[in-house]
ZATORZA-531993 format. One record per residue (C-alpha): residue number from 1; x, y, z. Coordinates in Angstrom, 3 decimals, m for minus. Each point is the difference from the previous one (the first is absolute). Layout:
N
+-------+----------+----------+----------+
! nukol !       xx !       yy !       zz !
+-------+----------+----------+----------+
!   NUM !        X !        Y !        Z !
...
+-------+----------+----------+----------+
END
This chain:
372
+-------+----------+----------+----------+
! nukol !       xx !       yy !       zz !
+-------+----------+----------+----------+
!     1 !    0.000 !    0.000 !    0.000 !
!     2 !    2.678 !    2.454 !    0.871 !
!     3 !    1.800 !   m1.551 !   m3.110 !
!     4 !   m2.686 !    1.307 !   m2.586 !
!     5 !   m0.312 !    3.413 !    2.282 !
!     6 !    3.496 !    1.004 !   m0.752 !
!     7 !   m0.043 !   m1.003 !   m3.695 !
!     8 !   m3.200 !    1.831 !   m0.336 !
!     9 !    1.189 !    3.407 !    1.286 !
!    10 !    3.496 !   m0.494 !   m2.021 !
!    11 !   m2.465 !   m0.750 !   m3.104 !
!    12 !   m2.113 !    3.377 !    0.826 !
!    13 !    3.525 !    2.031 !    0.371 !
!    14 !    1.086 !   m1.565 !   m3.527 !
!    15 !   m3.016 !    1.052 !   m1.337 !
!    16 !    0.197 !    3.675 !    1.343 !
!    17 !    3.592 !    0.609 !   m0.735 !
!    18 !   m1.123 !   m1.287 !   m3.907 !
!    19 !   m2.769 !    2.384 !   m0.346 !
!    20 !    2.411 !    2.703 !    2.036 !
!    21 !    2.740 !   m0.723 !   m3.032 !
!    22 !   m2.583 !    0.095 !   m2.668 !
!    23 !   m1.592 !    3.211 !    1.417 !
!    24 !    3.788 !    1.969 !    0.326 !
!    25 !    0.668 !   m1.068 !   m4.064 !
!    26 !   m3.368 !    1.341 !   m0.939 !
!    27 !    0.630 !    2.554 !    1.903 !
!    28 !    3.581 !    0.802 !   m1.372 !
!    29 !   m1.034 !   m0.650 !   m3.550 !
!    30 !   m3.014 !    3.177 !    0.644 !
!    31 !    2.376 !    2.153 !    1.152 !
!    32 !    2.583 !   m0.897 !   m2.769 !
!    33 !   m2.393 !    0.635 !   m2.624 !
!    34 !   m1.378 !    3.349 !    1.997 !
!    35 !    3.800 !    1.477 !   m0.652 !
!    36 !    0.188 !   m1.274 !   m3.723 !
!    37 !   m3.534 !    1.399 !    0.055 !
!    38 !   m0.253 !    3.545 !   m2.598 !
!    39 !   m2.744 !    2.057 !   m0.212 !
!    40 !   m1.479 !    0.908 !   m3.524 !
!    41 !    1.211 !    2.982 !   m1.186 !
!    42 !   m2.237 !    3.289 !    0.376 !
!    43 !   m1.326 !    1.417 !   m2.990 !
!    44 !    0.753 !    3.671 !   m0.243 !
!    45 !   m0.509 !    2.775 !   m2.307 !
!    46 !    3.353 !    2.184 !   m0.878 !
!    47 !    1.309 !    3.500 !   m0.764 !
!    48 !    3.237 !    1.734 !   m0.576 !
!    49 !    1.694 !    2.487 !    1.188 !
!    50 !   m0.265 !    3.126 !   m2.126 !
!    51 !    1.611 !    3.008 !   m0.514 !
!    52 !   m2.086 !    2.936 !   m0.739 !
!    53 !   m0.120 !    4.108 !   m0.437 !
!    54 !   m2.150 !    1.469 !    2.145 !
!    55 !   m1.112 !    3.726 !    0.233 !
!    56 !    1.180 !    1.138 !    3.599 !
!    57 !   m3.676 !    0.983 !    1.414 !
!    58 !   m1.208 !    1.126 !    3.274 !
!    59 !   m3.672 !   m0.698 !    1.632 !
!    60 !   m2.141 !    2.221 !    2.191 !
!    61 !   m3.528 !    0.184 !    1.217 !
!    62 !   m1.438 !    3.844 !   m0.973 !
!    63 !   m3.064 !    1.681 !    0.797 !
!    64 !   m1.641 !    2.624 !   m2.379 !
!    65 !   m0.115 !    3.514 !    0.790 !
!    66 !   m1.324 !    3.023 !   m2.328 !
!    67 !    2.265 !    2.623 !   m1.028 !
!    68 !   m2.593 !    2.760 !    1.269 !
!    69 !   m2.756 !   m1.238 !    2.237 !
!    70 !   m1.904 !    1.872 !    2.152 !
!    71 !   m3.065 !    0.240 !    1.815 !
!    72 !   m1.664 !    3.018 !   m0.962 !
!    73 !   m1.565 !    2.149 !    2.841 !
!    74 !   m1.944 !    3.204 !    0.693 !
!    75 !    2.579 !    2.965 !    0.816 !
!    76 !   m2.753 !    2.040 !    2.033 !
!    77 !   m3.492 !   m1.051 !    1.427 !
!    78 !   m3.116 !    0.402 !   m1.660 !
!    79 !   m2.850 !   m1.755 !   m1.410 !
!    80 !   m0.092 !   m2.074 !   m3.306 !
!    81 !   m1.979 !    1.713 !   m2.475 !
!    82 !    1.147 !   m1.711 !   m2.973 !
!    83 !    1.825 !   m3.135 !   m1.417 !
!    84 !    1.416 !   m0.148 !   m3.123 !
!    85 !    1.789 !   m3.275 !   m0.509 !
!    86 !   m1.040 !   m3.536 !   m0.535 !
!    87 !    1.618 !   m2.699 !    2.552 !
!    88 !    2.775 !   m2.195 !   m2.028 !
!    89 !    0.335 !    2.432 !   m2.755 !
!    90 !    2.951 !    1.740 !   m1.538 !
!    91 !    0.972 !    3.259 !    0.773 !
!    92 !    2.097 !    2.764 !   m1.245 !
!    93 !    2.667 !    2.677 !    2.012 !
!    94 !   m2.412 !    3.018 !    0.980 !
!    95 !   m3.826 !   m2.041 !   m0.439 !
!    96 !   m2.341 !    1.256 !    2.270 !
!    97 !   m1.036 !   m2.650 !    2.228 !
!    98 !   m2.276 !    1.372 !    2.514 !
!    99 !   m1.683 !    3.484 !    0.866 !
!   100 !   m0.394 !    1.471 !    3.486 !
!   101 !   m2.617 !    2.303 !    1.116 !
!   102 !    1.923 !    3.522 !   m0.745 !
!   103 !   m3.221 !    2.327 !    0.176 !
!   104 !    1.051 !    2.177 !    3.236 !
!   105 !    3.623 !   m0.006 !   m1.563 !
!   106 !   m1.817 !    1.437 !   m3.529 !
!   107 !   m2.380 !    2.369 !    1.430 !
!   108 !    2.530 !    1.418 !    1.923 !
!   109 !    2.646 !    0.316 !   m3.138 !
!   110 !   m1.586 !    3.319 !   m1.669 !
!   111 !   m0.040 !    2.031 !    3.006 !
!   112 !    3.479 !   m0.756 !    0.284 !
!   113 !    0.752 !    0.602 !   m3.797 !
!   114 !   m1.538 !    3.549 !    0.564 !
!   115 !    2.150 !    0.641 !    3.317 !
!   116 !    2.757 !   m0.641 !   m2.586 !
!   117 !   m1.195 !    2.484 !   m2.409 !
!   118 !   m0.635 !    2.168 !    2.622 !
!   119 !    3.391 !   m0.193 !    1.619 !
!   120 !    1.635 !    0.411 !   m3.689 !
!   121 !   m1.562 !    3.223 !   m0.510 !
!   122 !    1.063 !    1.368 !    3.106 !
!   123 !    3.599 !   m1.516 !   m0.408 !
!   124 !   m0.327 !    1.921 !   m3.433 !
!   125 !   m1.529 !    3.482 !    1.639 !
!   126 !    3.011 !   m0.677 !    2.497 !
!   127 !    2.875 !   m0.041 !   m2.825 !
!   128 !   m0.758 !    3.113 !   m1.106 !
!   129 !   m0.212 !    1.933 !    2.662 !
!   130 !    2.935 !   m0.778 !    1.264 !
!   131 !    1.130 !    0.418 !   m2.936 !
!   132 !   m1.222 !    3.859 !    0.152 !
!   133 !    1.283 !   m0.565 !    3.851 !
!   134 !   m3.351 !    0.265 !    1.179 !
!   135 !    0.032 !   m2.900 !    2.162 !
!   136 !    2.951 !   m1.235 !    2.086 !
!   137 !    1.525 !   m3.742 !   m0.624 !
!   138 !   m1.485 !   m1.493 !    2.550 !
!   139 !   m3.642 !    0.754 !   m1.356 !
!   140 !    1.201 !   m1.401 !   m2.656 !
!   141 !    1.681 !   m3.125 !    0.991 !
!   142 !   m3.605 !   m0.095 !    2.018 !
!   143 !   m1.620 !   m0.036 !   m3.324 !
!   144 !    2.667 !   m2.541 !   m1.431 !
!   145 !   m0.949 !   m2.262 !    2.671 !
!   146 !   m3.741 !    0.318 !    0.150 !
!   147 !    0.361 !   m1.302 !   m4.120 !
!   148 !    2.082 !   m2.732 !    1.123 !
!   149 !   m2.431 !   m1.386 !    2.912 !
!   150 !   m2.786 !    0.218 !   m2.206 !
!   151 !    1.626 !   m1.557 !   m2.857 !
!   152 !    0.862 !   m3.351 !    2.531 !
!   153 !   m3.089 !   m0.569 !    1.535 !
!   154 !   m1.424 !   m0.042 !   m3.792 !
!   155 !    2.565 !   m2.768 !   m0.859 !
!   156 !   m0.401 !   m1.546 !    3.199 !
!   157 !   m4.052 !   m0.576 !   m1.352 !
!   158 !    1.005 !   m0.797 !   m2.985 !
!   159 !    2.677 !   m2.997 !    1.725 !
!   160 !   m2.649 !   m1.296 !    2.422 !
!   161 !   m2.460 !   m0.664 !   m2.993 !
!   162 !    2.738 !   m1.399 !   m2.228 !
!   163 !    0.680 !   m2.745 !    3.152 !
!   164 !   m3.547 !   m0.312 !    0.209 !
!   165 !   m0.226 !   m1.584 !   m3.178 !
!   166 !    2.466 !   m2.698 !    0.187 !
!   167 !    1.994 !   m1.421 !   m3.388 !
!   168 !    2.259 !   m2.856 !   m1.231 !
!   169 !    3.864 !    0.724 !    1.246 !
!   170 !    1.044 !   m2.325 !   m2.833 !
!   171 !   m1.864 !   m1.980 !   m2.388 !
!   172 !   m0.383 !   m4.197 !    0.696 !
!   173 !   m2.869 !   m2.026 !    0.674 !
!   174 !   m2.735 !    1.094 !    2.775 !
!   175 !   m1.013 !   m2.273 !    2.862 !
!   176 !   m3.272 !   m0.507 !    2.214 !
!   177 !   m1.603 !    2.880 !    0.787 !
!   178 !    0.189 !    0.448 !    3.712 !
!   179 !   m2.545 !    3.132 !    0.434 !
!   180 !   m3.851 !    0.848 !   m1.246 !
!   181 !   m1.849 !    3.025 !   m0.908 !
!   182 !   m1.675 !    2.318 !    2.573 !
!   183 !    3.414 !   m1.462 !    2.700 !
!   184 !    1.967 !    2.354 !    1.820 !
!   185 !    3.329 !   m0.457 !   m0.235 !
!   186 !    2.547 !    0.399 !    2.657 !
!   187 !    3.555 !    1.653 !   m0.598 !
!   188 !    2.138 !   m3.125 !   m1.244 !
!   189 !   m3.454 !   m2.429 !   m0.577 !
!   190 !    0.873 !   m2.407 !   m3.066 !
!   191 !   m1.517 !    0.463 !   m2.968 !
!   192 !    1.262 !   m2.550 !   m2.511 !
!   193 !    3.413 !   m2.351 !   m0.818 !
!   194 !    1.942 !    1.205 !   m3.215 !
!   195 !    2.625 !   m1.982 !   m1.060 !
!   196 !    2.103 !    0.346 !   m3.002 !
!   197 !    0.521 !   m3.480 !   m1.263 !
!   198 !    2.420 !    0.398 !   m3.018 !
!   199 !    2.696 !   m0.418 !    0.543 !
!   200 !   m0.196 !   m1.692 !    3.170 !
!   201 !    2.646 !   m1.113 !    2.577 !
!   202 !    1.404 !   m3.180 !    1.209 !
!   203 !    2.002 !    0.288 !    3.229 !
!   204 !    1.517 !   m2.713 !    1.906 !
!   205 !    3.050 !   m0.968 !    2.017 !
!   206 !    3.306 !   m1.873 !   m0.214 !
!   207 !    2.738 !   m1.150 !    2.418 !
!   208 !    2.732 !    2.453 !    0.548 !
!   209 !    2.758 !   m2.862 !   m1.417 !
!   210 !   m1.404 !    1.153 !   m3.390 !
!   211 !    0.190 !    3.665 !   m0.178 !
!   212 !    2.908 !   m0.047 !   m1.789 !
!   213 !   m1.717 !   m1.958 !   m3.012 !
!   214 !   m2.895 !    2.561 !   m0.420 !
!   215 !    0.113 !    3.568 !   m2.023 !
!   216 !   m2.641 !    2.033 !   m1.344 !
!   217 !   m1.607 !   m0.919 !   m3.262 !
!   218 !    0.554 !   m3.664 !    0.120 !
!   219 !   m3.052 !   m1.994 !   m2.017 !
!   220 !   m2.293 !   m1.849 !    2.380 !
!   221 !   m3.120 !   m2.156 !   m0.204 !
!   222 !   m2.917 !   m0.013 !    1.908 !
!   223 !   m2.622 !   m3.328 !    0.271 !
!   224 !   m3.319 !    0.361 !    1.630 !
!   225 !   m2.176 !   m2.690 !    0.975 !
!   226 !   m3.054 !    2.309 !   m1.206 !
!   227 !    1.644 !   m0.653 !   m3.687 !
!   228 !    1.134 !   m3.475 !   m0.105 !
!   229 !    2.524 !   m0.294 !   m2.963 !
!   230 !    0.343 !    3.735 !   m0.535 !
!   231 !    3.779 !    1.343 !    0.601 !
!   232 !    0.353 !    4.343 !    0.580 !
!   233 !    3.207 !    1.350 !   m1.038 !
!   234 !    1.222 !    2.919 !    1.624 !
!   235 !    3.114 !    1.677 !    1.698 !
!   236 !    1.534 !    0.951 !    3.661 !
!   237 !   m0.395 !    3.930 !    0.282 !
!   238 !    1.078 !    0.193 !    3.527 !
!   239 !    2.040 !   m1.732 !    2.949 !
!   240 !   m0.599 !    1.052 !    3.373 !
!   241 !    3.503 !    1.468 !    1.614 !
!   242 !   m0.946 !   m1.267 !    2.988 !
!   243 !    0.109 !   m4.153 !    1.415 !
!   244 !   m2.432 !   m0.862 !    2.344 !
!   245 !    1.850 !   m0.299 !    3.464 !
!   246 !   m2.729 !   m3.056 !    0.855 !
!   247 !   m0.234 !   m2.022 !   m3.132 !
!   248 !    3.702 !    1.435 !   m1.833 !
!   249 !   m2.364 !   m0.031 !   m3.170 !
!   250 !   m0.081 !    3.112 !   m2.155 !
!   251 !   m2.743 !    0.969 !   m1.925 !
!   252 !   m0.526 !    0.188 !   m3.573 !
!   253 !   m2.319 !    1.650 !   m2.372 !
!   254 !   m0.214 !   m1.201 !   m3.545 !
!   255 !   m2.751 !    2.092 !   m2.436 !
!   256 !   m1.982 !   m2.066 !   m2.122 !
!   257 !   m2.206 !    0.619 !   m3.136 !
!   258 !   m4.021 !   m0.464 !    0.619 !
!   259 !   m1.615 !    1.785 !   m3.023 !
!   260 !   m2.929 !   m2.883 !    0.375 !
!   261 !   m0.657 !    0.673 !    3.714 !
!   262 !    0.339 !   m3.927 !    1.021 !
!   263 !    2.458 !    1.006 !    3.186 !
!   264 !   m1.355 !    2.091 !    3.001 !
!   265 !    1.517 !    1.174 !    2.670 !
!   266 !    0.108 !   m1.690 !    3.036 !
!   267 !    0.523 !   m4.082 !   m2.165 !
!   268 !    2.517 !   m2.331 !    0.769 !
!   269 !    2.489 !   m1.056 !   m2.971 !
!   270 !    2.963 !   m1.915 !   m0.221 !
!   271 !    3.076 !    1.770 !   m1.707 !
!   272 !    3.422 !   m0.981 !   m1.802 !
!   273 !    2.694 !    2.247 !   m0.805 !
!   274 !    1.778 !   m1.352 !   m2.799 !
!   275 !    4.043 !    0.841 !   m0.171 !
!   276 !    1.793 !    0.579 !   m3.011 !
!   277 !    2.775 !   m2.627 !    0.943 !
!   278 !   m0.279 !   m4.010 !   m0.609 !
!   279 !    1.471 !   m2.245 !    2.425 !
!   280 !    1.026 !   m3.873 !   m1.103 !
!   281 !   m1.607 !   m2.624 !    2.769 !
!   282 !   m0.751 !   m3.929 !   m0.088 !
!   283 !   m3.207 !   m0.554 !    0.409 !
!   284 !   m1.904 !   m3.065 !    1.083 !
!   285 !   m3.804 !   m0.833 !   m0.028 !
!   286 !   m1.547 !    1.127 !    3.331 !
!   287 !   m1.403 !   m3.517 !    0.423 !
!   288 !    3.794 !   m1.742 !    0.375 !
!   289 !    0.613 !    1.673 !    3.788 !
!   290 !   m0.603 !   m1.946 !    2.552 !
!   291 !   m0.613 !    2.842 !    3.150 !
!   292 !    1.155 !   m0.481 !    3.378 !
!   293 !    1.060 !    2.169 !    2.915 !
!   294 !    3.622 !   m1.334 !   m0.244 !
!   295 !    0.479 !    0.881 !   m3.185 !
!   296 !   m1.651 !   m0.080 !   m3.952 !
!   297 !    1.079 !   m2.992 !   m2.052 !
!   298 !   m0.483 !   m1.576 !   m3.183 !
!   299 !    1.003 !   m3.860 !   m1.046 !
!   300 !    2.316 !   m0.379 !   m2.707 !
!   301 !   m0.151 !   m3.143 !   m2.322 !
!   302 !    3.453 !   m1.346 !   m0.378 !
!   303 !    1.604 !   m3.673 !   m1.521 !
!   304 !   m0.600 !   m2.388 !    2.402 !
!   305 !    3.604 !   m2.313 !   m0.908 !
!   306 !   m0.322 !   m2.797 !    2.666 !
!   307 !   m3.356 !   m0.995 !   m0.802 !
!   308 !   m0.735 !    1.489 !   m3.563 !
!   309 !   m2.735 !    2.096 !   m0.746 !
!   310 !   m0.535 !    3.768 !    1.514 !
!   311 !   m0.292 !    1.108 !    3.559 !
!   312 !   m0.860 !    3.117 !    2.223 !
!   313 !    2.799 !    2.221 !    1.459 !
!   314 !   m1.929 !    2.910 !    2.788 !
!   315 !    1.631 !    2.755 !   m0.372 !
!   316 !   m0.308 !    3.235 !    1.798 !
!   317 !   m0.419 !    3.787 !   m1.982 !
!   318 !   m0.437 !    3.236 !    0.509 !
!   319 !   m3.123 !    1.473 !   m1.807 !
!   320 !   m0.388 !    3.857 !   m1.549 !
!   321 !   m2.756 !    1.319 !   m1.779 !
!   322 !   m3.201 !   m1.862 !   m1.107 !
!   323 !   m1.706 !    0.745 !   m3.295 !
!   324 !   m2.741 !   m1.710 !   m1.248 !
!   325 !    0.657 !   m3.820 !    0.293 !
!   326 !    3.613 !    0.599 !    0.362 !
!   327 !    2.195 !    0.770 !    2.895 !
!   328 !    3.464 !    1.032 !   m0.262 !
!   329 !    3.263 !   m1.927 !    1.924 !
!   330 !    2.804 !    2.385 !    1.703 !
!   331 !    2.316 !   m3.296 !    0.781 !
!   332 !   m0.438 !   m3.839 !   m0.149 !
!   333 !   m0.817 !   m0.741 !   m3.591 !
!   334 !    2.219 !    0.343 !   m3.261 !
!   335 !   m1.253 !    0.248 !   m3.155 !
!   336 !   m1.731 !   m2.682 !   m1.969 !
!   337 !   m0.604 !   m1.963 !    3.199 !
!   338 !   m2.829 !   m2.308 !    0.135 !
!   339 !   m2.242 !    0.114 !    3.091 !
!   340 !   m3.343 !   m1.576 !    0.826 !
!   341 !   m2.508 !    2.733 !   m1.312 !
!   342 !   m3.125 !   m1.465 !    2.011 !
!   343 !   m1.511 !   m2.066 !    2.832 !
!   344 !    3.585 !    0.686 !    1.920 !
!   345 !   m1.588 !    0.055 !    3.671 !
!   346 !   m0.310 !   m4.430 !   m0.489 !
!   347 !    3.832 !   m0.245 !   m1.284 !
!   348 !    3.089 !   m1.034 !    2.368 !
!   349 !    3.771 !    0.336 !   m0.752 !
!   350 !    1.260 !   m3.068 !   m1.472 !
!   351 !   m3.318 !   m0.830 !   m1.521 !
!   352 !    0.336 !   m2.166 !   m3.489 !
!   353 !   m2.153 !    1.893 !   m2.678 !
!   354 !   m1.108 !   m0.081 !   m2.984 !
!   355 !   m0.707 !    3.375 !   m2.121 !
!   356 !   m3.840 !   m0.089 !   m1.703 !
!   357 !   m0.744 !    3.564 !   m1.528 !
!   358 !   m3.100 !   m0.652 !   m1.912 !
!   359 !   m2.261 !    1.178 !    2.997 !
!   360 !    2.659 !    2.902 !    0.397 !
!   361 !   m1.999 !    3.371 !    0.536 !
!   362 !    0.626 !    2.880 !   m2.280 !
!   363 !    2.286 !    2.632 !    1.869 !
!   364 !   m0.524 !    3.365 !   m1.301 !
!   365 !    1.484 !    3.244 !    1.502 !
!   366 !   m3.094 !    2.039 !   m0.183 !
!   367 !   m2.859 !   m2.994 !    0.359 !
!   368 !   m3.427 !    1.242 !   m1.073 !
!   369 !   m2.278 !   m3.108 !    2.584 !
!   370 !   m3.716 !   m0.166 !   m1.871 !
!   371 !   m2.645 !    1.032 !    2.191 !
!   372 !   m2.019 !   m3.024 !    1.155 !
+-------+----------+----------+----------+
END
């Protein structure tokens, strides 16, 4: 009984180690074929590196002003006898826009128009008699005077009703009429908005690093988003002397052509100022970088000579400017370099590739998207 015992458990431990061997082999042969193991190579899409003149530009955000804008206002109180412009209309230098009540000032004009006449005569009476030596100077300078007094508090009428009945300062296009017939009006009240809309200006600011690049009468271009596709040439007429001591921006004001009235005052546009100079950059598709906060990078496709085929090399860049569906490269990238141009942010270094570009997209520098 023991005999069998014994030869039983020896049997069982035979049987274990067996399966134990069998188990380590299987398990050796996995892992053997896990490091012979390659992945498929990733199918990419590829660009090259290109060299390219670009027009040195700069970009602002701008808000319209007029060149003359006021609000017109009534110089001198009085009530609103008359209105003689239509809200939203054009208007020329020197229209009458509204009339004030000047009855008191016009009743009261000939009696002062015969005080002059009156005071004339005796200036003349005066002239010759002292002429004669009738009369001493003094009577006469008394007489001088009495002219001169009369003759101001005529034009002093005559200025009062000319306020009274208020006119364009310039001409441009009228606003909303802020007062109605009958109202009394208050010394400063608003009347209407007058702006003069063409030309019109564009002013906006830049860093203080770029000072140095501006001058007067450089071209610019103005986009609105109130006329989608429509580009407005015009030219800097004025930089501001002084930087901001908050932002170190200094302001610019660029005059624009708006013979069609499409810009008012108070939009916001986008602006370029376009320099005369080109400047040579490589430029890649914006798609290729791969964006993190240690640093932009793009994967180059290189010979992969161990195991055939292509593979991925990461390597880091330093980006400039960005136009369109380009971007241009400061360091990292030579010419004619080929880099993954899409789908970057699944890629590793070292990755085996394969380059596919029929599902490439179309990179253009100024893209035109359809509206969907």
């Amino acid at each position: 009984m023991k005999k069998r015992f014994i030869f039983a458990v020896i049997f069982l431990v035979i049987v274990a180690a067996v399966l134990a061997g069998i188990k380590v082999l299987q398990i050796g042969a996995m892992v053997d074929k896990g490091k012979k193991f390659v992945p498929p190579p990733e199918t990419v899409t590829a660009a090259a590196v290109a060299s390219e003149s670009w027009r040195s530009e700069l970009s602002a955000v701008g808000t319209l002003t007029a060149v003359q804008g006021v609000t017109v206002a009534a110089e001198l109180p009085g009530k609103v006898a008359k209105l003689h412009f239509v809200p939203g209309n054009s208007v020329t230098k020197g229209d009458l826009l509204l009339s004030q009540d000047t009855t008191s000032e016009e009743a009261d004009l000939p009696g002062a128009q015969a005080q002059v006449k009156m005071a004339r005569a005796d200036l003349d009476r005066a002239g010759k008699m002292i002429a004669d030596k009738i009369i001493s100077q003094a009577d006469y300078d008394k007489a001088a005077a009495g002219h001169e007094q009369a003759s101001s508090k005529v034009n002093s009428i005559r200025v009062i009703i000319a306020k009274k009945n208020i006119r364009a300062p310039f001409s441009g296009k009228l606003g909303i009429r802020q007062v109605n017939l009958g109202q009394i009006l208050k010394e400063g009240e608003p009347v209407v908005t007058l702006q003069a809309l063409d030309p019109i200006f564009v002013d906006f600011t830049l860093p203080q690093q770029q000072i140095a690049q501006l001058k007067p009468d450089l071209p610019v271009r103005v986009m609105c988003d109130a006329l989608p596709g429509v580009t407005i040439d015009g030219r800097i007429t004025a930089i501001n002397p002084l930087v901001e001591s908050g932002t170190r921006n200094v302001q610019i004001q660029a005059t624009v052509s708006n013979k069609e009235e499409r810009l008012r005052p108070g939009m916001f546009v986008n602006v370029s100022i376009d320099f005369p100079s080109q400047e040579k950059v490589l430029m890649i598709p914006a798609t290729s970088v791969l964006y993190a906060p240690y640093g932009d990078s793009v994967f180059v496709i290189e010979s992969d000579k161990e195991r055939g085929g292509e593979m991925l090399r990461q390597q880091f860049v330093r980006l400039g400017e960005k136009r369109g569906d380009f971007i241009a490269v400061s360091s990292g990238l030579g010419e004619g370099d080929r880099i993954v141009s899409t789908g970057v942010f699944k890629l590793r270094n070292g990755q085996a590739v394969t380059v596919d570009n029929r599902l490439s997209p179309n990179f253009k520098p100024a893209p035109a998207p359809e509206n969907n």
